[in-house]
C-alpha positions in Angstrom: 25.3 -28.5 32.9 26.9 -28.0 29.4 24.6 -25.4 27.1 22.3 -26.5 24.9 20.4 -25.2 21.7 16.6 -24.9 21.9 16.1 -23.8 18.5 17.4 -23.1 14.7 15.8 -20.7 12.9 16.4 -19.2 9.3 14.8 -16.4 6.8 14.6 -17.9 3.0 15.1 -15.0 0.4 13.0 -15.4 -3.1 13.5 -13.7 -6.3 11.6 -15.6 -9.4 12.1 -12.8 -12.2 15.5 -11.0 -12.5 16.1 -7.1 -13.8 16.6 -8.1 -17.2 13.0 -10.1 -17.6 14.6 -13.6 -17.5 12.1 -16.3 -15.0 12.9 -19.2 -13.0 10.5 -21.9 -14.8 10.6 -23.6 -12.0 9.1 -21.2 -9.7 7.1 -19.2 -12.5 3.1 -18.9 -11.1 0.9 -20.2 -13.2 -1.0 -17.0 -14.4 -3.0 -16.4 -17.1 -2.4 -14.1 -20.1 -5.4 -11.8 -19.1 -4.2 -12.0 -15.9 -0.9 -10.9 -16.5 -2.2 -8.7 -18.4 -4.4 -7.2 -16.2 -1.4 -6.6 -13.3 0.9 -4.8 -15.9 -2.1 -2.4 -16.3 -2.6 -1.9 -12.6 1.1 -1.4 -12.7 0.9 1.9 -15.2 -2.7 2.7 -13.6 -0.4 3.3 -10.3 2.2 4.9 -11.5 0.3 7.0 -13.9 -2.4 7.8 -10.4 1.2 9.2 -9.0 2.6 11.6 -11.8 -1.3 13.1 -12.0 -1.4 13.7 -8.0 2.1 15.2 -7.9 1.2 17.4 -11.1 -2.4 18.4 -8.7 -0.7 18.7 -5.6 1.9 20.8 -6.9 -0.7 23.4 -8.6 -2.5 23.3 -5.7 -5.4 21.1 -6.5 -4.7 18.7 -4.0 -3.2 18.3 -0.3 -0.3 16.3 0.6 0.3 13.4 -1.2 2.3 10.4 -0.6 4.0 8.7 -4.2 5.0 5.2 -4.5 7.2 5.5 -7.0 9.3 2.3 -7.5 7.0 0.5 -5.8 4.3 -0.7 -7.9 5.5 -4.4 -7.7 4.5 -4.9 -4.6 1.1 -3.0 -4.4 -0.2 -4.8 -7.8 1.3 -8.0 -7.0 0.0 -8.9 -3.0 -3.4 -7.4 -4.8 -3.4 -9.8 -7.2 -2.9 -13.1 -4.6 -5.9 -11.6 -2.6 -9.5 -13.4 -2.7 -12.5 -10.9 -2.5 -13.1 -12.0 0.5 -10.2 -11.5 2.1 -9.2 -7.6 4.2 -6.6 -5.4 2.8 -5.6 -3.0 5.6 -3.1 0.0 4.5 -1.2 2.3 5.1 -0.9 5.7 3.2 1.1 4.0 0.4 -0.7 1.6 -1.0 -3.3 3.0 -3.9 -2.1 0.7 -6.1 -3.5 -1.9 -4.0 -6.5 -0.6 -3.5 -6.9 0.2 -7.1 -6.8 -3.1 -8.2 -9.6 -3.9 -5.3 -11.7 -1.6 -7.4 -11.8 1.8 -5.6 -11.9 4.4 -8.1 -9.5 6.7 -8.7 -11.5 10.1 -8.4 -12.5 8.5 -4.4 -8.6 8.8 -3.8 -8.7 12.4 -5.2 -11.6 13.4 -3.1 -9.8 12.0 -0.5 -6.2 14.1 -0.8 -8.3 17.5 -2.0 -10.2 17.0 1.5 -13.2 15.4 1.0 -14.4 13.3 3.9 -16.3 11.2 1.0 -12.8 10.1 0.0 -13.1 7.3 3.1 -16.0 6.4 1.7 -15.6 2.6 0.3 -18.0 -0.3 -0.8 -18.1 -2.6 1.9 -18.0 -5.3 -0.1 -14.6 -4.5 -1.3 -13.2 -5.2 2.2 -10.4 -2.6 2.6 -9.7 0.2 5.0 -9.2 3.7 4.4 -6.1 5.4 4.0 -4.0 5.4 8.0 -1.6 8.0 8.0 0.1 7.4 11.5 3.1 4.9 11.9 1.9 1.1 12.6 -1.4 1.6 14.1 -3.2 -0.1 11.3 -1.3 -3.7 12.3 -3.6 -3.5 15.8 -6.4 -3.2 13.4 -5.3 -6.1 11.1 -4.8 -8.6 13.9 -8.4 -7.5 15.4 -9.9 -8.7 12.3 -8.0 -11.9 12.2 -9.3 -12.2 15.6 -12.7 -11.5 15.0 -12.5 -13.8 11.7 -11.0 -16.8 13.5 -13.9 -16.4 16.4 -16.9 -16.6 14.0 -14.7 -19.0 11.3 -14.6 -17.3 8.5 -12.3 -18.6 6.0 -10.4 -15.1 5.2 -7.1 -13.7 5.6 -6.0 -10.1 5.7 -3.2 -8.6 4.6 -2.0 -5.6 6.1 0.5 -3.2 4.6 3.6 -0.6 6.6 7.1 0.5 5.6 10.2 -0.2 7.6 10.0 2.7 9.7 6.9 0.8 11.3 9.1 -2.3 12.8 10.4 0.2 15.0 7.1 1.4 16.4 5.2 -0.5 19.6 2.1 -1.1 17.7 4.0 -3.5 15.2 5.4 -5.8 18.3 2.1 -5.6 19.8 0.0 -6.5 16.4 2.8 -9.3 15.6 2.7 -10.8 19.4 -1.0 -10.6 19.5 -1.2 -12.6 16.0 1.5 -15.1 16.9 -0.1 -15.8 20.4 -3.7 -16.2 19.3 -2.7 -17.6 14.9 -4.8 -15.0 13.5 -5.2 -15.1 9.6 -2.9 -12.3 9.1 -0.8 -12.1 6.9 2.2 -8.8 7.5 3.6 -6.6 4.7 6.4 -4.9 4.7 7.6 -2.9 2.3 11.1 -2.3 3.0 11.6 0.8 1.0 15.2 1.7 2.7 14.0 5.3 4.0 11.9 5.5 6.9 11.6 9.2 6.0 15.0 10.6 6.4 16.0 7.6 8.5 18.2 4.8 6.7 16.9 0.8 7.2 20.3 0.6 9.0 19.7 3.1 11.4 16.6 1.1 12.1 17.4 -2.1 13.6 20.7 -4.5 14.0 18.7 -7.5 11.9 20.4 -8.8 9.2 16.5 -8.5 8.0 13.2 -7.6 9.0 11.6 -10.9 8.0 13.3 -12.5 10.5 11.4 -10.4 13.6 8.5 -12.8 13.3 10.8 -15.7 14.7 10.5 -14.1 17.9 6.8 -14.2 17.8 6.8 -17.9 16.9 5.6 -17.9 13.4 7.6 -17.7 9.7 9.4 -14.2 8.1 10.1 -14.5 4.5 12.2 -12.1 2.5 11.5 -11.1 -1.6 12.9 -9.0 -4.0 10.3 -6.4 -3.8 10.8 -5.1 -8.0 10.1 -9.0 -8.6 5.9 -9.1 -8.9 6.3 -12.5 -9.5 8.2 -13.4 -6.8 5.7 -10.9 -4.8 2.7 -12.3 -6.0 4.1 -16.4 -5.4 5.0 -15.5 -2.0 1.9 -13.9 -0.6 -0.7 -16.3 -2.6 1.0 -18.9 -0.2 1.4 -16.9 2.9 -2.6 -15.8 2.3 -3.8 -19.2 1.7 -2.0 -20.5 4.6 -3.3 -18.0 6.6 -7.5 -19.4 5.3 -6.6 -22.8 6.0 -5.9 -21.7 9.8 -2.1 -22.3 9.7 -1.7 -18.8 11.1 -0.2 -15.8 10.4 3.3 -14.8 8.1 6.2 -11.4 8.0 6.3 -10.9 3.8 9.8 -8.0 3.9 9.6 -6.8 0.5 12.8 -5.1 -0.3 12.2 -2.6 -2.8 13.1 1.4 -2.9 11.3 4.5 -2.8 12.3 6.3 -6.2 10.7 9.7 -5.3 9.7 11.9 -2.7 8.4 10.7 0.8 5.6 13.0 0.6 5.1 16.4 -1.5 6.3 18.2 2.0 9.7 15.7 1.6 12.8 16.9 0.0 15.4 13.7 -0.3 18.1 15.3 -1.6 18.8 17.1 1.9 19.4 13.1 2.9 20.0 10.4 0.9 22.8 10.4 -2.0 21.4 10.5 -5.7 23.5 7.8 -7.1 21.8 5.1 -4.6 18.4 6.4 -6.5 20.0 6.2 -9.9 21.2 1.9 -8.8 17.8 1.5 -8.3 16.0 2.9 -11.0 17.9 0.4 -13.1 15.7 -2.5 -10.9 12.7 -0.6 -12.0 9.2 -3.1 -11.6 7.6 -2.0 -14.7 10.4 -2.3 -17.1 11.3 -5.7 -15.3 7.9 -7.1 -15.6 7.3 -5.7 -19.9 10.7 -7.1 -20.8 8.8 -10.6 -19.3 5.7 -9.9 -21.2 6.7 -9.1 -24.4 9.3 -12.0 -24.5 6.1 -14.2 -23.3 3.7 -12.5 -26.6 1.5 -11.2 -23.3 1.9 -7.5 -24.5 3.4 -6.5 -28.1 6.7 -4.2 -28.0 5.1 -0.3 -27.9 1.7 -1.7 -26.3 2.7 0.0 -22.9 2.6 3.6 -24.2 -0.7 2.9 -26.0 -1.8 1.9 -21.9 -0.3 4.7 -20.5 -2.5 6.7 -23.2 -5.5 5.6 -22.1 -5.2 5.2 -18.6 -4.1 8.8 -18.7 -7.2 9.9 -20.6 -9.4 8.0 -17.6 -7.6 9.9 -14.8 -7.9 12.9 -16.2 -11.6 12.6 -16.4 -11.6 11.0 -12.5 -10.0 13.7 -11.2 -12.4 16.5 -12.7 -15.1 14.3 -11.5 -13.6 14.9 -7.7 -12.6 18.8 -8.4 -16.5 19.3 -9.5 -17.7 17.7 -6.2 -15.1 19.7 -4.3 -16.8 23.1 -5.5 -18.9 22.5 -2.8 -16.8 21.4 0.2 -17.8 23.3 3.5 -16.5 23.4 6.8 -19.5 21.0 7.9 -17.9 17.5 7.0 -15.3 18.3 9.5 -18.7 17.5 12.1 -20.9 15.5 10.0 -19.0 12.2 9.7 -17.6 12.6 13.8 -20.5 11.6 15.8 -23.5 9.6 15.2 -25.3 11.9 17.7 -24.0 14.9 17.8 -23.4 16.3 21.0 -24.7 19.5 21.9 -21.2 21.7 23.2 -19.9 21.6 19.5 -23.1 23.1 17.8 -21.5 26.0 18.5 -18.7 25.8 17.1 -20.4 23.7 13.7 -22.6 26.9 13.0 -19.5 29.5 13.6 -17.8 27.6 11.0 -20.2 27.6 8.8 -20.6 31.2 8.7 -17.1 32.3 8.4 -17.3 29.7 5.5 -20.2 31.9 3.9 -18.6 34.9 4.8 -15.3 33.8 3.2 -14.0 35.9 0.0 -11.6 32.2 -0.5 -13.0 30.7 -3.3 -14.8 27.4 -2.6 -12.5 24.0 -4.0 -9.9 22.3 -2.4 -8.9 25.6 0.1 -11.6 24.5 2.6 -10.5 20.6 2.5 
């Protein structure tokens, strides 16, 4: 018998606003000023969050810390799409997302100075901590979805990894799991080019990452990652899909880490300067202000009087966490583990303890 196709399948790419500010009316969202507004400032608070933690980190206020320099398009603008009813599940790279859900900033510094507190969040803001290891928050994602769809709850969630996690199990797993069973989720991807030290093309033999979700029998979309207007178009529709029970969507945001991995990262040992340098010149923020100005949104020289402020606001936030880290002891490492704590490690709680009283260290960030 001659061969026959079973099935055509393609990956649409979107880009709304190019590097130079200039929109596609005919894709523009309909946002309004305050709006706007109020994503270019969740833009600076991100970036601005970044320089202060790198500044800490590297005086030895803080522990390792992972910047999303470049990046900010995609954090502010998948924020922005989501209801607050709806489950954002990160990463490690994704502050600026959880900024905007309303976590405040001196709860991320408790968190990077040591602080169990710092996975302390408001339910009702629906987001996970901070999940270091590669991919394993997908499997949580999809278990929501699950768990949503079972007692129909009109939500989606939107979970956020980097490129590096396509190539991990958990992500086939999360994606076949959602595809089989049309959870409400909705995957991020923020195709950043460096999984680490390791290239995108060292990753996979795709001509994209969108188009892994055709495999798992639901729709991969790619964006220009820098574009927040493009970001934000494409995930209001992927999310409200995902509520009205038409299942779950791949989002692969290509965009580009402009700084370090992590503050124990050096990338000049791997990737070539002058690909940084290309990139810069796509830079989110300076995209998205060339937009607002030209739109009366934001007056020319508005963004340093932002920056100002915002700068002023972190400053105090991260005092606020330094005081409360005068008194970290060994004893959160035991007190948030079990809720009944087991006998064998009492031990080991109360030798801690008093090596921590004994200590001539200094109390602060050191015991974190």
């Amino acid at each position: 018998m001659p061969e026959k196709i079973v099935g055509n399948f393609s990956v649409k790419h979107l880009s709304i606003l190019d590097e130079t500010g200039r929109v596609d009316t005919t894709l523009e969202p309909k946002l309004s000023t305050s709006q706007l507004k109020k994503m270019f400032e969740n833009m600076l608070l991100m970036r601005e969050f970044d320089q202060r933690s790198l500044n800490m980190q590297r005086q030895g206020r803080m522990g390792t810390y992972a910047p999303a320099l470049g990046q900010e398009a995609v954090n502010i603008g998948t924020a922005a799409a989501l209801e607050p009813t709806d489950w954002a599940v990160p990463s490690f790279r994704e502050h600026g997302v959880m900024l905007s859900r309303g976590i405040k900033p001196s709860t991320f510094f408790l968190f990077f100075m040591g602080s169990e507190e710092g996975n302390r969040y408001p339910r009702k803001l629906h987001t996970l901590p901070f999940a270091v290891p590669c991919a394993s928050q997908i499997l949580h994602a999809v278990g929501i979805g699950m768990a949503a769809k079972i007692k129909k709850d009109k939500v989606a969630i939107a979970v956020y990894f980097g490129d590096g996690a396509t190539s991990e199990g958990d992500f086939h797993e999360g994606m076949n799991f959602a595809g089989v069973y049309q959870t409400p989720t909705v995957f991020i991807c923020q195709n950043n080019e460096w999984a680490i030290s390791t290239p995108r093309k060292d990753q996979t033999k795709s001509a994209t990452l969108a188009q892994k979700a055709l495999a798992y029998g639901f729709e991969g979309m790619q964006v220009d990652g820098n574009d927040i207007l493009g970001v934000y178009q494409s995930c209001k529709t992927a999310l409200e899909k995902a509520r009205s029970g038409q299942g779950p969507q791949l989002l692969e945001y290509l965009t580009y880490r402009l700084g370090i991995h992590t503050t124990a990262d050096d990338p000049t040992r791997y990737r070539d300067e002058k690909e940084c340098e290309a990139w810069k010149k796509r830079d989110p923020i300076d995209r998205f202000e060339k937009y607002l100005v030209a739109k009366k949104v934001i007056q020319p020289g508005e963004r340093q009087e932002l920056v100002k402020q915002i700068s002023e606001y972190l400053k105090k936030e991260s005092e606020k966490a330094e005081a409360i880290c005068q008194n970290l002891t060994p004893d959160e490492m035991f007190t948030y583990m079990y809720e009944n704590f087991p006998e064998i490690l009492k031990p080991q709680r109360e030798e801690a303890l008093a090596q921590n009283n004994n200590s001539p260290v200094i109390k602060g960030v050191s015991h974190g």
